[in-house]
N, C-alpha and C positions, 0 to 999 in steps of 0.2 A: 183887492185881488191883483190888483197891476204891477203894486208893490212887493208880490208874493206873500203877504200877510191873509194868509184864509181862514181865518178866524170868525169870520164874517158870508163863510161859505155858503150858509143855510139861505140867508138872507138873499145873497148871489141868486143862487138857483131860485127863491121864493120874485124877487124881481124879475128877472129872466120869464122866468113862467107867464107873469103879468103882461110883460110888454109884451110878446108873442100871442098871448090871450085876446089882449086888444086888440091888436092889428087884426085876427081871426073873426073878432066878433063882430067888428066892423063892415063885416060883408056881409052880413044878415045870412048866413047860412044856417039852418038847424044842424046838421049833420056833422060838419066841419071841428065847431069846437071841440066833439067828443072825440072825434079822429086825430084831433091834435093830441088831445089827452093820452093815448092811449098810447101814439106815438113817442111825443114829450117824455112819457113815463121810461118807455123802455131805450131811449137813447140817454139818460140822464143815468140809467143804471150802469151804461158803458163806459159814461163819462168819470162815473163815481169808482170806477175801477181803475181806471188809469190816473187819476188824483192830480191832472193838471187842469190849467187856464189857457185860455186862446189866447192872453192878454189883447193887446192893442187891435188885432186883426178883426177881432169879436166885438169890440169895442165898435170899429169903425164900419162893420156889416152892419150893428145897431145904429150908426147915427144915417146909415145911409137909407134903409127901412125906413127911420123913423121920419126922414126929410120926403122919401118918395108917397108914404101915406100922407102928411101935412098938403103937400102938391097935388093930390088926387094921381099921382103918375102911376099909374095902374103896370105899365111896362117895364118905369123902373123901379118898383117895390118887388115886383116878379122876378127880375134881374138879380137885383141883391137878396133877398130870400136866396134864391138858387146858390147863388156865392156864398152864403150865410151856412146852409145847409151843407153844400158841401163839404164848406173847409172843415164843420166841425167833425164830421166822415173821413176825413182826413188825416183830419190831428190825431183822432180815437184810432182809428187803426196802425195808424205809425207810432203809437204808442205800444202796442200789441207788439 
């Protein structure tokens, strides 16, 4: 996807889902993963309308997630989420 090759879209989104899944289910919450779901769903149909990639920026919200969960850093996995979510809010409506 970083090379602009989306060929590999489905699989993109099917990944995506997972990692965010984990990080979710991680906190033992019952309620949380279906709230993701439901959420996930309906920002993915925004995303699939304006037909781009965050490239690198998305990339790097993921590696920073993915280092604040490995750390237990509860503060900065919250952080990056935030920044995570944002920018994609961002990107989607500046595309609009």
């Amino acid at each position: 996807m970083l090379t602009g090759d989306d060929s590999q879209k489905e699989d993109w989104k099917r990944y995506d889902w997972e990692f965010h899944l984990a990080l979710i289910e991680a906190c033992g919450s019952r309620n949380l993963p279906s709230l993701h779901a439901v959420l996930f769903d309906k920002y993915l149909r925004y995303q699939v309308l304006v037909l781009t990639n965050r490239g690198q920026a998305a990339v790097q919200e993921h590696k920073e997630m993915f280092d604040a969960a490995l750390a237990r850093d509860i503060d900065g996995a919250a952080r990056s989420l935030q920044s995570h979510i944002e920018g994609g809010l961002e990107h989607t409506l500046a595309a609009f």
